[in-house]
C-alpha positions in Angstrom: -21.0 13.5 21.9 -21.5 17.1 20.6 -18.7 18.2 17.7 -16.0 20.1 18.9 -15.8 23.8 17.6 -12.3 25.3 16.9 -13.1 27.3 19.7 -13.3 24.4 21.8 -10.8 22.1 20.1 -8.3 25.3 20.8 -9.0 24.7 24.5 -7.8 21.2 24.5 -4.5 22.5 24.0 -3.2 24.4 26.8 0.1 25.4 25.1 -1.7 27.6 22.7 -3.0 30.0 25.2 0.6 31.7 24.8 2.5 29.9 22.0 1.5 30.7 18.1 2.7 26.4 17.8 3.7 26.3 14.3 5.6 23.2 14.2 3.4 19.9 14.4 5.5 18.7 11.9 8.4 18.1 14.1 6.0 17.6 17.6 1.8 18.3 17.8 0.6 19.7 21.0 -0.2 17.5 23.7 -3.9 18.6 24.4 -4.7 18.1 28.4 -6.7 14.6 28.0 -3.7 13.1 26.9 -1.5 14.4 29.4 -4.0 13.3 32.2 -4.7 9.8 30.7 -0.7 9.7 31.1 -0.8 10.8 34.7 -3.8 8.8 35.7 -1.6 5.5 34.2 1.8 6.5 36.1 0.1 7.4 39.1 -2.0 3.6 38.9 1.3 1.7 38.5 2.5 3.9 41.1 0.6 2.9 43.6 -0.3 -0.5 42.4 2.7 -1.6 40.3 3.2 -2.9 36.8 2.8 -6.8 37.4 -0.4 -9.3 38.1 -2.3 -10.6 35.2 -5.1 -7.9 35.4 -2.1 -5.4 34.9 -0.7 -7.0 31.5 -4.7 -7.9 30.5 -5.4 -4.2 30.8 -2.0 -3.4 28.7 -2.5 -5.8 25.8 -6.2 -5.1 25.6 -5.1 -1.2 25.3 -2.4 -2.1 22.6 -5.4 -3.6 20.3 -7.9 -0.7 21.0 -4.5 1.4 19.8 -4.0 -0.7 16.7 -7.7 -0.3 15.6 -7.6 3.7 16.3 -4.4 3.8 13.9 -6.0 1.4 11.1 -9.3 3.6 11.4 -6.8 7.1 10.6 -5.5 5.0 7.8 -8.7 3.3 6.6 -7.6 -0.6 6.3 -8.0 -3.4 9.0 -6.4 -3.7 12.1 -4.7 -6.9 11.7 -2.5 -4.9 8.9 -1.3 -2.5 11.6 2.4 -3.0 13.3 3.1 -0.8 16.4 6.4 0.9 16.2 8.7 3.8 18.1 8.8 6.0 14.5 8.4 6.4 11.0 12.2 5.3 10.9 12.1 2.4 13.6 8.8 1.4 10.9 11.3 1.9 7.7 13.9 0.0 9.4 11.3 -2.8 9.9 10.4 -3.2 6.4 13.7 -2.4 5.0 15.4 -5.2 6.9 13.1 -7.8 6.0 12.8 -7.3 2.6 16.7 -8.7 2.0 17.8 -5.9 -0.1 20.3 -6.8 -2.4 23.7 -4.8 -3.8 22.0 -5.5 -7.6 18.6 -4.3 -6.0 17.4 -0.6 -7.3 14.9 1.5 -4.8 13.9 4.6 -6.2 13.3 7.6 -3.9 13.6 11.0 -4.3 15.9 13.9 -3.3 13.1 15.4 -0.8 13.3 12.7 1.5 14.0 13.0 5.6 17.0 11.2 7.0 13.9 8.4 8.2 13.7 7.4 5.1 16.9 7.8 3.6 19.4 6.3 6.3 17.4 3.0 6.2 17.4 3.3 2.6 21.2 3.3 2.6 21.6 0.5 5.5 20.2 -1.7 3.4 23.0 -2.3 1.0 20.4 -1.7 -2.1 21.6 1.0 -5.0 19.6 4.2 -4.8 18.5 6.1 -7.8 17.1 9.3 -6.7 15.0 11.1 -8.5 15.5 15.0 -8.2 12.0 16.2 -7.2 13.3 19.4 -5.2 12.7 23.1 -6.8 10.5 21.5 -9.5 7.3 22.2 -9.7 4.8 19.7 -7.8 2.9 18.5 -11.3 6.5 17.5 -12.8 7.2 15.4 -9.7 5.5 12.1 -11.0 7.8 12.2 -14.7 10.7 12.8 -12.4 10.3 9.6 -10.4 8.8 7.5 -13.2 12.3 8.4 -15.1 14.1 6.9 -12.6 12.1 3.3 -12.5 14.1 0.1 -14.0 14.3 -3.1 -14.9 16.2 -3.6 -11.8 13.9 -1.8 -9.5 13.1 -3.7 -6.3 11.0 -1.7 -4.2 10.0 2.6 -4.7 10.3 4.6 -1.3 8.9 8.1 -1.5 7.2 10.6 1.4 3.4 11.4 0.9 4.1 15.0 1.9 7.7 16.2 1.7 9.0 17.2 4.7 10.9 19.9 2.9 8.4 21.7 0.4 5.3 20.5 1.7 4.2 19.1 -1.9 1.8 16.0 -1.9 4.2 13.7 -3.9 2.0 11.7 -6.7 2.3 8.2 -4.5 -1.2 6.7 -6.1 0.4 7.8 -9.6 3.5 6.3 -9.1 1.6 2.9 -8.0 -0.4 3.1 -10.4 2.1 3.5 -13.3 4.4 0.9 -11.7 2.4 -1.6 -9.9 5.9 -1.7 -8.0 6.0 -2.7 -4.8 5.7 0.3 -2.3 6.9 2.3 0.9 5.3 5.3 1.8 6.8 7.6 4.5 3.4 9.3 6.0 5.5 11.4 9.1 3.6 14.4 7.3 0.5 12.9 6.1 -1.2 10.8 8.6 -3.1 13.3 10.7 -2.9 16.2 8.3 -4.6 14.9 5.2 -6.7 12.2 4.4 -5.1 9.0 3.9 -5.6 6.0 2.8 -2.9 3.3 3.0 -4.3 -0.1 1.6 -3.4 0.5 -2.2 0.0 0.6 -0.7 2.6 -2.4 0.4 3.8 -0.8 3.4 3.0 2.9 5.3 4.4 4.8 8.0 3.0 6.9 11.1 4.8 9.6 13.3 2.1 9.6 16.0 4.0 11.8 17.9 3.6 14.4 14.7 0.0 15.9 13.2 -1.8 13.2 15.5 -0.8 15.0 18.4 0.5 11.7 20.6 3.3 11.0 23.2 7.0 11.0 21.3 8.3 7.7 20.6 5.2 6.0 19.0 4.4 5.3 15.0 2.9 2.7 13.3 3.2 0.9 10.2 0.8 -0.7 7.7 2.2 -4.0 6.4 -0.8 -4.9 3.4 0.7 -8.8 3.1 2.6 -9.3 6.1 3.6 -13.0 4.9 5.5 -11.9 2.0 7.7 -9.6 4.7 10.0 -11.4 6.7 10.6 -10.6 10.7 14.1 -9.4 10.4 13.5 -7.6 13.6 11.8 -9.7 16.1 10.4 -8.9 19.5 8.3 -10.1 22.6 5.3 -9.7 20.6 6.3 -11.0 17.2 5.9 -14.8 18.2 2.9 -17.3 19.1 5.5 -19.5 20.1 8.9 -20.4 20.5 12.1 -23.1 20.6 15.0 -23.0 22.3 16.9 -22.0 19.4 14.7 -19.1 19.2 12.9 -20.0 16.1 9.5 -19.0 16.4 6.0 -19.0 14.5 4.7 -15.5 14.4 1.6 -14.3 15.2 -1.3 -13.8 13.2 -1.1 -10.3 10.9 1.6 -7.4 11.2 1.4 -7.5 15.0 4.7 -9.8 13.9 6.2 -6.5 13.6 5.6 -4.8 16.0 8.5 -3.1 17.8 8.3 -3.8 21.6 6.8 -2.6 24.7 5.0 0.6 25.1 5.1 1.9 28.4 1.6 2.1 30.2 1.6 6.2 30.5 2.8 6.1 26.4 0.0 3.9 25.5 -2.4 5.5 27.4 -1.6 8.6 26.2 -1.7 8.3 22.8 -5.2 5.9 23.2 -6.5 9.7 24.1 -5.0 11.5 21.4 -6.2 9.2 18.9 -9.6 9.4 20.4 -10.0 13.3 20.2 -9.4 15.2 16.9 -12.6 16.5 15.4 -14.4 15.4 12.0 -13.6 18.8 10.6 -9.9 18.7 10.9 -8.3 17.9 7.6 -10.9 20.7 5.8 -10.1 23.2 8.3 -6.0 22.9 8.2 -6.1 22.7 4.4 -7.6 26.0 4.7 -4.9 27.4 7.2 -2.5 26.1 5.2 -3.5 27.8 1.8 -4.1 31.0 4.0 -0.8 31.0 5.7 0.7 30.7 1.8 -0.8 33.2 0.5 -0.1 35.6 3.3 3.3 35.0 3.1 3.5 35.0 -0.5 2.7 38.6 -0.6 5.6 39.4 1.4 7.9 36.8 0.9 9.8 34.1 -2.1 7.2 30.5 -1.0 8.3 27.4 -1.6 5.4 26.0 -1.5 2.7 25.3 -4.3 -1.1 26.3 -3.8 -3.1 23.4 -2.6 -0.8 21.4 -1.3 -0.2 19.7 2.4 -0.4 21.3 5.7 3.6 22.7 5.2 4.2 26.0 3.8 8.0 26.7 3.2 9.6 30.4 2.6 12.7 32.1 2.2 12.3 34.4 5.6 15.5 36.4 4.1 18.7 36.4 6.0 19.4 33.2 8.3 16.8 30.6 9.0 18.1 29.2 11.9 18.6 33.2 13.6 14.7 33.9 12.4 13.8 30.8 14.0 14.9 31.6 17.3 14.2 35.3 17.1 10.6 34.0 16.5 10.5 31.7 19.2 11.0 34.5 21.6 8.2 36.0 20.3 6.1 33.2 21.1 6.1 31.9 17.7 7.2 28.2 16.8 8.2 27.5 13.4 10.9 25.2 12.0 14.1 26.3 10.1 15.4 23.5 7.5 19.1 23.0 7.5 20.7 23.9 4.2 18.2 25.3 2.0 17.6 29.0 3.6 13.9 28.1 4.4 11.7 28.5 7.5 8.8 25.9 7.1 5.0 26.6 9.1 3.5 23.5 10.0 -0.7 24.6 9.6 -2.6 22.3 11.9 -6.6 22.2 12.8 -5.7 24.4 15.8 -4.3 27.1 14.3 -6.2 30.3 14.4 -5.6 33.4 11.9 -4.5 35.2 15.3 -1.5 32.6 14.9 -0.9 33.3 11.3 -0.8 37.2 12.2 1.6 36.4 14.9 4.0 35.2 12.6 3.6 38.0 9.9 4.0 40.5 12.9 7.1 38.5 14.6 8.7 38.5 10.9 8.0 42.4 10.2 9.7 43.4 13.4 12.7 41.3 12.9 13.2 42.9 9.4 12.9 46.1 11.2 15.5 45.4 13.1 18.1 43.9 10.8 
């Protein structure tokens, strides 16, 4: 099958024929094979219904094709791959099981996402946070390092702050540590390369920069013996008692979160299948052109060659520019609490979508 062109890949994505989308960190667009693959599986259990053993053959043999798709994006085996609902659903999973103790220290650091950090906090461990936010993104690795113990249990950090947009230094910080691991990859996976296996555990948002249905993730488990199934499902056991002990099945699938609906599956089987070869080069390059265009015009938060974020101060309130941009056509994000708009730069966006957002800007300075 022939390479897509950006011209091409563009098409896929009907949204973009009107909409500068500017936020695939919250939600990619769906591109039309996804939404059809989802339409073609509602319309079949529609008309045919969701039972027989055909039905739930079809289902789990989709679930595995899935699971290889997401360990190929994160380059380690399938067998290490859980299916989840989110990057927080897949924090919860390894947080609960790891028995975090009150004497327990996780280190994270103050650019984390609620994903992250409420899990972190559930699970009754002490938190030392290391304050990685307005420093530079070479001083981020001395930050986090200062913050590492005798007592330190586990380190929990984002691969690409959801805030900034800085790669945080998570090979460094393994490297230095040899501490076991938990890597929040909502704004990774998809946008950069990644690859999870030098890590103990890593999460997806496949709803995010891989452009899938909402409510599906993923989550790399590298030993899943040593986690325990604090969260157990249909799909965690071989077999079971009566009392509901159970022996778990082979690999992370232990962890897996539930049923996926037929049309959800199907969906994001398609949007796993599509993105081109070219994709991480090309929105590393929109990314550092977005930067610098803002930077000649505006305060950015965000450091050359970085991820595919870049942050700003727009001037005046966020959440107002936001919305004044969106009825422009132009979809950014405003981050609560930090007077910052963020652009999310994805393989799809075209410098006609960059100028959008300088020209959508300029006119809403004009008129304040």
């Amino acid at each position: 099958m022939a390479e897509l062109s950006l011209q091409e890949a563009r098409a896929c994505f009907p949204v973009l024929e009107r909409v500068a989308h500017l936020n695939a960190g919250t939600f990619g667009p769906l591109a039309r094979t996804t939404v059809e693959a989802m339409e073609r599986q509602a319309r079949l259990e529609l008309e045919e219904g969701r039972g027989g053993e055909a039905y739930f053959l079809s289902l789990g043999e989709r679930r595995e094709r899935v699971r290889a798709l997401l360990a190929r994006e994160l380059r380690v085996e399938a067998r290490s791959v859980a299916l989840t609902a989110s990057t927080t659903n897949a924090c919860a999973i390894v947080l609960t099981g790891l028995d975090l103790r009150p004497e327990d220290e996780v280190v994270t650091t103050d650019d984390e996402h609620f994903g992250l950090l409420g899990p972190l906090h559930a699970s009754g461990a002490r938190l030392r946070i290391a304050r990685t936010r307005g420093l530079p993104a070479d001083q981020a690795l001395a930050a986090i390092l200062a913050e590492i113990g005798p007592r330190t249990r586990l380190v929990a950090l984002s691969h690409v702050s959801w805030l900034t947009g800085h790669v945080l230094p998570v090979e460094a910080v393994r490297d230095a540590t040899r501490l076991p691991m938990l890597v929040d990859g909502a704004q990774s996976v998809g946008a950069i390369p990644v690859r999870a296996a030098p890590f103990d555990f890593y999460t997806v948002s496949c709803q995010k920069w891989l452009c899938g249905p909402d409510a599906t993730g993923a989550l790399y488990v590298r030993d899943p013996e040593r986690l325990r199934v604090a969260l157990p499902s249909h799909w965690s056991r071989r077999e079971h008692r009566q009392d509901g002990s159970f022996l778990p099945v082979a690999g992370a699938g232990r962890f897996d979160a539930g049923a996926i609906a037929g049309p959800v599956l199907a969906g994001l089987e398609a949007a796993l299948t599509m993105p081109p070869s070219w994709r991480f080069r090309r929105a590393g390059e929109v990314a550092e052109r977005c930067r610098r265009l803002l930077a000649d015009r505006y305060q950015v938060v965000t450091a050359p060659g970085q991820g595919t974020l870049v942050s700003f101060v727009p001037g005046g309130d966020p959440a107002q520019a936001a919305r004044r941009l969106a009825a422009r056509g132009v979809v950014v994000r405003d981050l609560p609490g930090t007077g910052w708009l963020r652009v999310s730069c994805g393989y799809w966006t075209s410098d006609d979508d960059l100028e959008r957002l300088l020209s959508a800007l300029a006119d809403g300075q004009g008129r304040g």
